[in-house]
Rosetta silent file (secondary structure, phi, psi, omega in degrees, C-alpha in Angstrom):
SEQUENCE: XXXXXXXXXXXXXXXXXXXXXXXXXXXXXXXXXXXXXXXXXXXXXXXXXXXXXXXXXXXXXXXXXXXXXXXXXXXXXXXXXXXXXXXXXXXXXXXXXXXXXXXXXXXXXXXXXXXXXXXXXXXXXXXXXXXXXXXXXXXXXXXXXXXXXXXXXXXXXXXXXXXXXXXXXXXXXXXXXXXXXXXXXXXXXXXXXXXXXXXXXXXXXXXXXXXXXXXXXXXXXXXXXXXXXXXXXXXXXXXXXXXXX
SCORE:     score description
SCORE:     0.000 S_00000001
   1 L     0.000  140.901 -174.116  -19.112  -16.555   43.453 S_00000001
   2 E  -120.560  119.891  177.158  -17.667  -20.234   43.602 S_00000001
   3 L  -134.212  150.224 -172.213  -16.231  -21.642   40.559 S_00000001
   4 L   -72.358 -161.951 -144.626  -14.039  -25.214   40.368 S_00000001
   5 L  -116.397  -28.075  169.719  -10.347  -24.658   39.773 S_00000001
   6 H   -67.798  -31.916 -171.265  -11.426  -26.750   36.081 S_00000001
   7 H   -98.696  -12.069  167.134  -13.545  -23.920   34.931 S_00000001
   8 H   -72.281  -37.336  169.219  -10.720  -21.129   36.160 S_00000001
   9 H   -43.017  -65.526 -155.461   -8.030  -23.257   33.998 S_00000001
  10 H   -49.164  -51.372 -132.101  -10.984  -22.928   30.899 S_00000001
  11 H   -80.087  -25.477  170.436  -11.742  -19.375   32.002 S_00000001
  12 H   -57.926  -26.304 -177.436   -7.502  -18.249   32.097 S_00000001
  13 H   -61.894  -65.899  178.684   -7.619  -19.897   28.286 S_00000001
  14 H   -83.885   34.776  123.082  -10.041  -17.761   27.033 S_00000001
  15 H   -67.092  -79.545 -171.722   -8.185  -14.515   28.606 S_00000001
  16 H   -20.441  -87.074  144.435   -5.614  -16.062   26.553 S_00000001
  17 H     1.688  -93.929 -155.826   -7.785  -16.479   23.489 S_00000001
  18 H   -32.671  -65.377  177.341   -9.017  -12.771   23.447 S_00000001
  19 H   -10.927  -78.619 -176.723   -5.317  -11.593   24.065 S_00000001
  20 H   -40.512  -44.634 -174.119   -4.335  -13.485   21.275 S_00000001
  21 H   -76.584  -36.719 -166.401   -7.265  -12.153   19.186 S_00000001
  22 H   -77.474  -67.764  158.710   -6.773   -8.438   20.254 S_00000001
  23 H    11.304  -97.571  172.691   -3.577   -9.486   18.695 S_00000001
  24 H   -70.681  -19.387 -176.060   -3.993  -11.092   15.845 S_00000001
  25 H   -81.062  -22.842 -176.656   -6.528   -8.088   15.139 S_00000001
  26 H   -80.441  -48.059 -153.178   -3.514   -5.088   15.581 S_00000001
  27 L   -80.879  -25.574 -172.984   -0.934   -7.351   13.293 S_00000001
  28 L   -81.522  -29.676 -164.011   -3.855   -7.351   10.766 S_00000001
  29 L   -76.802  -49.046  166.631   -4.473   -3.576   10.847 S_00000001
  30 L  -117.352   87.410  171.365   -1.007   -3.202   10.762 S_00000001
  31 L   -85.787  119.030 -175.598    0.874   -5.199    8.867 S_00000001
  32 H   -35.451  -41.929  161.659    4.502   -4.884    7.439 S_00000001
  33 H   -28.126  -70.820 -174.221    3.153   -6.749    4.267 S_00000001
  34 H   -58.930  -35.623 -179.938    0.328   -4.586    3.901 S_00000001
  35 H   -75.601  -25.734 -164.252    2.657   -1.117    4.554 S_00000001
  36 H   -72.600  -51.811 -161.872    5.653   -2.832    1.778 S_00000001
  37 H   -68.770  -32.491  176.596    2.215   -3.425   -0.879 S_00000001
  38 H   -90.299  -13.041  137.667    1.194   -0.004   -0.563 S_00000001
  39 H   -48.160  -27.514  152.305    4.109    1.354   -1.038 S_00000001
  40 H   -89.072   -7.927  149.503    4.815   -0.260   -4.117 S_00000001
  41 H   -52.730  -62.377 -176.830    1.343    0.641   -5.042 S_00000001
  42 L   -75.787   -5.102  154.885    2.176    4.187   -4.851 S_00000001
  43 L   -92.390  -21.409 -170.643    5.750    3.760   -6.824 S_00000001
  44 H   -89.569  -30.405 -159.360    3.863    1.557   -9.488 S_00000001
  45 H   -87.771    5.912 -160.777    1.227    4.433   -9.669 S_00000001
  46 H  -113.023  -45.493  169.586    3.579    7.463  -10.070 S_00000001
  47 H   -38.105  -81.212 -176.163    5.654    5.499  -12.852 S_00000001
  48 H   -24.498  -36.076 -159.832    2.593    4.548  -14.773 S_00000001
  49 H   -82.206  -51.562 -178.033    1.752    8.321  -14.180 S_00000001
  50 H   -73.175  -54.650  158.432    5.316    9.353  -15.740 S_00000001
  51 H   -42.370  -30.743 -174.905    4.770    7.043  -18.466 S_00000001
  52 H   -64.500  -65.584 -156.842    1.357    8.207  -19.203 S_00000001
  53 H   -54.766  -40.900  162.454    2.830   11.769  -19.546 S_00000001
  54 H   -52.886  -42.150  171.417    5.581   10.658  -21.749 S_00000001
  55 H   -56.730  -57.698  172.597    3.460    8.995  -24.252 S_00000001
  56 H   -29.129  -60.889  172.419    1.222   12.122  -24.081 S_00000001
  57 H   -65.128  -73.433 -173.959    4.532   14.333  -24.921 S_00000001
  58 H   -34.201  -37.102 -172.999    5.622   11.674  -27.668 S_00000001
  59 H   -68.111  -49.406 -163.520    2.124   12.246  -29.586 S_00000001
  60 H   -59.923  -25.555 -103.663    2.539   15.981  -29.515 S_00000001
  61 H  -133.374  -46.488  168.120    6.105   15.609  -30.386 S_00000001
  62 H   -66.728  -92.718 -158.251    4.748   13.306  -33.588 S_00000001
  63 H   -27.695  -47.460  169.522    2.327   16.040  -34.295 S_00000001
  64 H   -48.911  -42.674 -179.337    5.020   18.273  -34.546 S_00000001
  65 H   -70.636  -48.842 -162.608    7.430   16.577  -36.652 S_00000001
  66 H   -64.491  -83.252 -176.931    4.473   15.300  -39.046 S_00000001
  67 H   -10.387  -62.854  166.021    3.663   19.696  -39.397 S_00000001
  68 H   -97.499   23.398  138.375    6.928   20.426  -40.046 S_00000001
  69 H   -12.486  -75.300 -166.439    7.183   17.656  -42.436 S_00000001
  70 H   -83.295  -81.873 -153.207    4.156   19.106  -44.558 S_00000001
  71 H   -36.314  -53.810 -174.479    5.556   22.518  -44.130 S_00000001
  72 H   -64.418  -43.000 -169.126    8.969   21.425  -45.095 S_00000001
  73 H   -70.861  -23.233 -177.694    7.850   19.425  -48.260 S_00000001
  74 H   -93.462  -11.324  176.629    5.575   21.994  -49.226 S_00000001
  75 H   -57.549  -69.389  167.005    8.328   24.986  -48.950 S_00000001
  76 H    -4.508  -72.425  179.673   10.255   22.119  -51.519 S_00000001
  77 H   -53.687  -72.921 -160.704    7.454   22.131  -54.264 S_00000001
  78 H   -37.037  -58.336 -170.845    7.752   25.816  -54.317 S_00000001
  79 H  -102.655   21.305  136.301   11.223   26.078  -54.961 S_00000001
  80 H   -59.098  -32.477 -164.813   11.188   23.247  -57.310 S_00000001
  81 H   -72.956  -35.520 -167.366    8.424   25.047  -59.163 S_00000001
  82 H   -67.619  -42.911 -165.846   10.349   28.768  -58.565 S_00000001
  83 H   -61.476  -54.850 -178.312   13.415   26.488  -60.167 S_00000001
  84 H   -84.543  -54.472  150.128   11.534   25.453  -63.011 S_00000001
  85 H   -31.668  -45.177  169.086   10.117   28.870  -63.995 S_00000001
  86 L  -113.436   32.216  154.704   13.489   30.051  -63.928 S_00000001
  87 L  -111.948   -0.029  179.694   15.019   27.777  -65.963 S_00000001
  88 L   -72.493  -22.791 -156.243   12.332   27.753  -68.472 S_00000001
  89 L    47.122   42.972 -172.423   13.376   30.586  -69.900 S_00000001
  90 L  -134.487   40.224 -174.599    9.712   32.536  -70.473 S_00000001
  91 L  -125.924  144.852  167.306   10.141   34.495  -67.599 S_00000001
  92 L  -116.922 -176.930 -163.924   11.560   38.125  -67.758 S_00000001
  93 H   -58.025  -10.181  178.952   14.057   39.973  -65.918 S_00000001
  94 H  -102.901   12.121  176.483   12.397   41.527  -63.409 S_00000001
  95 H  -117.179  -13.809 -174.018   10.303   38.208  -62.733 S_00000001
  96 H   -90.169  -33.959  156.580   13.702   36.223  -62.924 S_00000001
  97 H   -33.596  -65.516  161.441   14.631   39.031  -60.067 S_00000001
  98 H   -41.189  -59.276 -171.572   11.771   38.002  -57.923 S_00000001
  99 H   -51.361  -79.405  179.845   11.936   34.049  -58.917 S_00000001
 100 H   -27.752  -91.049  157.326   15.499   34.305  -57.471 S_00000001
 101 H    -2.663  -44.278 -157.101   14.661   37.025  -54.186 S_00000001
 102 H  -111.531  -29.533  165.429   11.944   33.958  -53.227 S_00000001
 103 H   -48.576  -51.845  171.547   14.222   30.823  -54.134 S_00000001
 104 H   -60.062  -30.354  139.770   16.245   32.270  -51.507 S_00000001
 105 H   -59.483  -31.484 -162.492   13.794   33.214  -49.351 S_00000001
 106 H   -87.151  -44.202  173.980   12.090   29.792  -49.254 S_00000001
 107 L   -33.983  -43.580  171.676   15.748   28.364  -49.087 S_00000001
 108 H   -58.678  -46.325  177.278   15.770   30.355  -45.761 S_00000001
 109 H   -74.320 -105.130 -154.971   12.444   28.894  -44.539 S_00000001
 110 H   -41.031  -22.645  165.586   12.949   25.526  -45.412 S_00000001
 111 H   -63.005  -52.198  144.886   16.336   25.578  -43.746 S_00000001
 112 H   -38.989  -42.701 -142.214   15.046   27.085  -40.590 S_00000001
 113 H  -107.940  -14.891  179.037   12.037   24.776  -40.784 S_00000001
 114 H   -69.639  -59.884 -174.971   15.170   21.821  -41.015 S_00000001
 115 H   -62.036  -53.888 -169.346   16.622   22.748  -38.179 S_00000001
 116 H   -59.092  -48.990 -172.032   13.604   22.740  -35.881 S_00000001
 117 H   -25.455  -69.449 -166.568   12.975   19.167  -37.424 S_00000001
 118 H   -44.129  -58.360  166.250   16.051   18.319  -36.393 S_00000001
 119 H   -35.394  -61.740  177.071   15.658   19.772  -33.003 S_00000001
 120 H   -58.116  -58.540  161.902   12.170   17.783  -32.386 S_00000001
 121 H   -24.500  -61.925  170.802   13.545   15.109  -33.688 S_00000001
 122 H   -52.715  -40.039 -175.625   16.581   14.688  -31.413 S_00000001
 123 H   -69.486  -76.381  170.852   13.921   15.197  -28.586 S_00000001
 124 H   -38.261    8.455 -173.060   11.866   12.609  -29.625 S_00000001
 125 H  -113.676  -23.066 -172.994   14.515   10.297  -30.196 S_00000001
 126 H   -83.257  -49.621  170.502   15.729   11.408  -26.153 S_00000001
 127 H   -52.281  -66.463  159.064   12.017   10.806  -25.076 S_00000001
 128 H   -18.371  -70.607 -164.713   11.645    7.083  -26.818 S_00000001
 129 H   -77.630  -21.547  172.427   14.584    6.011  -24.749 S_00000001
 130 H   -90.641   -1.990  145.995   13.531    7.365  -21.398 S_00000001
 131 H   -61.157  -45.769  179.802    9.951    5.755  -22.209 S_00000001
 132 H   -66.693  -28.481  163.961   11.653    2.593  -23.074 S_00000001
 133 H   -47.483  -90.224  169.672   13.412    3.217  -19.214 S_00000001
 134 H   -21.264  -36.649  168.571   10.579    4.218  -17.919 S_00000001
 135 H   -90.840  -18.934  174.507    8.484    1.019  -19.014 S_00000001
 136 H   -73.573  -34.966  163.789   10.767   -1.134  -17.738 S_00000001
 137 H   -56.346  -50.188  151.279   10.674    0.684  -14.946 S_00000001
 138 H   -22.754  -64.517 -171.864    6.934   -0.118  -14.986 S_00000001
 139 H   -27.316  -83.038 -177.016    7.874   -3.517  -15.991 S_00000001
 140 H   -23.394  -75.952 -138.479   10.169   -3.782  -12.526 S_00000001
 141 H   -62.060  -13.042  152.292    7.524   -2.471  -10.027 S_00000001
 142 H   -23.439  -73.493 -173.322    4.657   -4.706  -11.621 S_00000001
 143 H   -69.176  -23.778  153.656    6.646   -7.739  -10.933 S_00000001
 144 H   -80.962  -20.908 -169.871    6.884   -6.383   -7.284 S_00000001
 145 H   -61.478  -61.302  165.394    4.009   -4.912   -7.176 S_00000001
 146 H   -58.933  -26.747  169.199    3.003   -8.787   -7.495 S_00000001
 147 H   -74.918  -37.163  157.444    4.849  -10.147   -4.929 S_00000001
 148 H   -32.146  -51.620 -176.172    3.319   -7.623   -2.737 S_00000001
 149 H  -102.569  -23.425  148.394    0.301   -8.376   -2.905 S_00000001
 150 H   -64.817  -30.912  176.508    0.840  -12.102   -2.659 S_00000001
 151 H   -88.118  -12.078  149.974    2.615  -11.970    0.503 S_00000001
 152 H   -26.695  -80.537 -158.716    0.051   -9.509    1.855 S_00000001
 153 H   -57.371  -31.839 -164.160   -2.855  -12.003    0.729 S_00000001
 154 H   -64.073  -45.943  175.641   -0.352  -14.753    2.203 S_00000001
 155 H   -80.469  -16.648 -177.100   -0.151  -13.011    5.954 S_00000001
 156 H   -91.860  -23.627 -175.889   -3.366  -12.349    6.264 S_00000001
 157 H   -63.085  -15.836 -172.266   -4.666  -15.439    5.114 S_00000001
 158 H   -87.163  -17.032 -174.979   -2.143  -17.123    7.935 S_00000001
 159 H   -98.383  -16.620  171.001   -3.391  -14.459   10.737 S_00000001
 160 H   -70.035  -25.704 -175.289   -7.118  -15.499    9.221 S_00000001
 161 L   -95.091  -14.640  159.422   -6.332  -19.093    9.831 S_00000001
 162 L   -90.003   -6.609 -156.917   -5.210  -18.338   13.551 S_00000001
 163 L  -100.910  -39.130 -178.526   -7.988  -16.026   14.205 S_00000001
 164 H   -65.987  -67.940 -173.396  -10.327  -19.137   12.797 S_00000001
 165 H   -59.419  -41.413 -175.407   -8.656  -21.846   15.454 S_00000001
 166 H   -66.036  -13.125 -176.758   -8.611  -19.050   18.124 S_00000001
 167 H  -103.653  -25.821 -176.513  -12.528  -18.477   17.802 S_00000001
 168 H   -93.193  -11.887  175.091  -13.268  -22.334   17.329 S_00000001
 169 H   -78.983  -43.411 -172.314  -11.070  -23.241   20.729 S_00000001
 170 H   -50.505  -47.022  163.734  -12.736  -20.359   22.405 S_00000001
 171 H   -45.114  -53.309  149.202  -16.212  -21.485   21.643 S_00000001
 172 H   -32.603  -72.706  153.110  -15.238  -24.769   22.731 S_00000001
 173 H    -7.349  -92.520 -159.028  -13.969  -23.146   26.087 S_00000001
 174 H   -50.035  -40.182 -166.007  -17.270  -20.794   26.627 S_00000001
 175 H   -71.617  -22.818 -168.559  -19.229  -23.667   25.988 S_00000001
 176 L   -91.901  -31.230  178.496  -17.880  -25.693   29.537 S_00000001
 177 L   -58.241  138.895 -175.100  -18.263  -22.333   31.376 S_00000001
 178 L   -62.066  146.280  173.738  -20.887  -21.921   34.036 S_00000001
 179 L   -73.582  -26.454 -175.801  -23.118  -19.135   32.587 S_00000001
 180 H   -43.608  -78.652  177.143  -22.808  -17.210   36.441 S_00000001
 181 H   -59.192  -85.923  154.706  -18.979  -16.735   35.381 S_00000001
 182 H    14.250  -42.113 -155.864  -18.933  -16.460   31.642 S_00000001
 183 H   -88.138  -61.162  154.080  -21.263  -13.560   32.234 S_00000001
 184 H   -25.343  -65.379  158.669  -19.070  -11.824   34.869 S_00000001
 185 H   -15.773  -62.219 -157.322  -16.274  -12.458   32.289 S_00000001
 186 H   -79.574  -35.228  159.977  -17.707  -10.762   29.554 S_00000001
 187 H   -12.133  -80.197 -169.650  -18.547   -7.652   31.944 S_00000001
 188 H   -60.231  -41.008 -169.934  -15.415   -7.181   33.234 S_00000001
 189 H   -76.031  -25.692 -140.944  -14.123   -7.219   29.679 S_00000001
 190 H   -79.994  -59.612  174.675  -16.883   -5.425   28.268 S_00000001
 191 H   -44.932  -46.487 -167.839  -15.325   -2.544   30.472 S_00000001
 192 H  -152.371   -7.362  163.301  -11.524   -2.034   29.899 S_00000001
 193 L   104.804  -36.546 -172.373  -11.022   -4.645   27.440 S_00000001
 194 L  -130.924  157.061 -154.893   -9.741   -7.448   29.365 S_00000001
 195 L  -119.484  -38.710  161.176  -12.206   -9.249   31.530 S_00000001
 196 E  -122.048  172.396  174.711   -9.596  -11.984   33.799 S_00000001
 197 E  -159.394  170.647  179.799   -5.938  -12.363   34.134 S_00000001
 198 E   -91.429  142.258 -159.629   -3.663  -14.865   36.175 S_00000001
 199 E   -87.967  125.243 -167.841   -2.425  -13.618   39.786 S_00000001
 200 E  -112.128   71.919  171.515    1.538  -13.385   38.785 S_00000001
 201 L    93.213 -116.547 -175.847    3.413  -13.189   42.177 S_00000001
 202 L  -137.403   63.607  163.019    1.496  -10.581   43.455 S_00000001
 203 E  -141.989  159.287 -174.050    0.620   -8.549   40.642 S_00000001
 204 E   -71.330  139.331  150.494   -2.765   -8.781   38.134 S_00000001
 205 L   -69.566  -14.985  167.141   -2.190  -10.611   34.990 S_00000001
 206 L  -104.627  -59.199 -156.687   -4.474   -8.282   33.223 S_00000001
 207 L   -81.602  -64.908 -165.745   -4.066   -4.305   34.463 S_00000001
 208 L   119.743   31.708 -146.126   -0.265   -5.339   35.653 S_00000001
 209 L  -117.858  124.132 -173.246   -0.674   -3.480   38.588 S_00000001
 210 E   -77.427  159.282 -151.785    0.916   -4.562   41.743 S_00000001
 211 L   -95.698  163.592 -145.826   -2.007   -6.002   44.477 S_00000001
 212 L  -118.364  143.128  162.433   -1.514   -4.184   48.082 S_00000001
 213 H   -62.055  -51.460  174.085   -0.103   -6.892   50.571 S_00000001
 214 H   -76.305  -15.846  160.006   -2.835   -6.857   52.130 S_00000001
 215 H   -50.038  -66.211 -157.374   -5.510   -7.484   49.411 S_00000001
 216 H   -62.277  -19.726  175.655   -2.994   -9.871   48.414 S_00000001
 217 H   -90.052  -34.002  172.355   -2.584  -12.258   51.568 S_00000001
 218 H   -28.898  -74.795  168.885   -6.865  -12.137   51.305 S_00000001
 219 H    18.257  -90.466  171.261   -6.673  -13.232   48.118 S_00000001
 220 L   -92.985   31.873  176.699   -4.609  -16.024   48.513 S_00000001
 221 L  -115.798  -60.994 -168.004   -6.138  -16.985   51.737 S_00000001
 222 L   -36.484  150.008 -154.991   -9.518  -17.108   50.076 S_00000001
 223 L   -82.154  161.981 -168.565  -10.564  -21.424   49.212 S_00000001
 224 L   -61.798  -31.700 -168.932   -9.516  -22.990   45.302 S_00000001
 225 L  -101.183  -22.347  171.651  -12.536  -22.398   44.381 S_00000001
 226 E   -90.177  126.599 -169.930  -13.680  -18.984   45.097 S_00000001
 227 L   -82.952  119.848  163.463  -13.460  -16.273   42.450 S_00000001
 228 E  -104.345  172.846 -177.271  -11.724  -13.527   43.254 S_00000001
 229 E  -140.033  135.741  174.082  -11.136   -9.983   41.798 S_00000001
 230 L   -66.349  152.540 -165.660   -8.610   -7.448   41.519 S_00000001
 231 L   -73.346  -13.747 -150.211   -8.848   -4.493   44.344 S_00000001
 232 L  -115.254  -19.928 -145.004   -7.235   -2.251   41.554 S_00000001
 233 L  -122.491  -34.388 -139.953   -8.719   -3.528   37.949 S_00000001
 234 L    71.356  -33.449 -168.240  -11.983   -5.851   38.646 S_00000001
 235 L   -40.160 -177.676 -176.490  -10.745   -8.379   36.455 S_00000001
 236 E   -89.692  129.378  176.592  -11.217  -12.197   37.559 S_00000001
 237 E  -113.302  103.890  161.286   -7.399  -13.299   39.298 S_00000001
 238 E   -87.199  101.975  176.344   -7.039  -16.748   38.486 S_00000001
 239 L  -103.207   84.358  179.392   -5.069  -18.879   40.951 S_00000001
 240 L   -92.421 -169.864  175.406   -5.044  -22.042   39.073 S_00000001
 241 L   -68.146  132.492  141.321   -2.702  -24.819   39.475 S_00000001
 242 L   107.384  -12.974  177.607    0.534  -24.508   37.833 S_00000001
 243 L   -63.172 -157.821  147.625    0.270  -20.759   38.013 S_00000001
 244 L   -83.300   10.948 -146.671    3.130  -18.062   39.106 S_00000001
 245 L   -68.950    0.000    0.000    1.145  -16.921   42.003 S_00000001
């Protein structure tokens, strides 16, 4: 196949091009950006998760207090009422015996029933502040959580905007190519992923493989215009002008 030394120049660009695109296609899959955002995804979602569950514990923790509230207040009435019967004086002695026996009991109860308050209480006042931690801790990873995902949206939109010039010079490019070559091109790539490469000294610019001397004085014996291919690869070995060959 005979192609000018202008459409091998084109046809080393878009080997270039792809490169560049195979490229630009890995840094998108993996991007530091993208690896930093999900990581602070997965710290924002395990707070939020620890938060949930505190709020969850505060309500029961309310429930609790508010019970032994009503418990406590209602122990109260009794031994106001127990109080007042046995200060009324229309009670007799073996009922002011009892009235007494249960003031003392309920004294017992509501003190007990004090104490737990107190207990719940303290916890709920030790929950409240590591929820108030805790949201700020939300708070925090929010505000990275945004930054995250702007400089994400930020790299890809800049590897989207190189991917966009690298597909409109390549059309350009493809468009000057003889269809004969072009097709041959797309073969070869079709195969192993890279379809030409530039003859570097004496090894292929696409496998990387060094050429046999003697392939290699053929080669480069062979006229500017006739396309050759590596003995080891297929690709197209483009000995343009200006190359290292």
């Amino acid at each position: 196949m005979k192609a000018d030394v202008d459409q091998q120049r084109s046809l080393l660009e878009v080997a270039r091009l792809d490169a560049e695109l195979a490229r630009i296609d890995h840094r998108s899959k993996n991007l530091p950006e993208q690896q930093r955002l999900d990581e602070v995804q997965a710290e924002h979602r395990a707070a939020g998760d620890r938060l949930g569950a505190l709020q969850i514990e505060l309500a029961d923790l309310d429930g609790q207090v508010a019970k032994l509230e009503n418990e406590i207040d209602s122990v109260r009435k009794r031994e106001d009422r127990d109080r007042a019967l046995l200060t009324s004086g229309s009670v007799d002695a073996k009922q002011l015996t009892e009235l007494q026996h249960e003031i003392e009991t309920l004294e017992r109860r509501r003190a007990s029933l004090e104490d737990s308050l107190l207990e719940v209480m303290q916890r709920r006042e030790d929950l409240q502040r590591e929820q108030a931690q805790q949201q700020q801790r939300v708070d925090e990873l929010q505000q990275d959580l945004d930054r995250a995902q702007q400089a994400c949206a930020d790299a890809r939109a800049d590897l989207d905007k190189q991917r966009d010039q690298a597909h409109a010079r390549r059309a350009e490019l493809t468009a000057s190519l003889s269809k004969e070559l072009l097709d041959l091109y797309e073969r070869q790539r079709s195969r192993n992923g890279f379809g030409a490469g530039e003859l570097l000294g004496g090894r292929c610019g696409a496998c990387r493989i060094e050429i046999d001397r003697g392939e290699l004085a053929r080669i480069r014996a062979a006229a500017d215009d006739e396309v050759t291919r590596c003995p080891e690869c297929g690709a197209i070995l483009l000995r343009v002008k200006g190359s290292r060959a």
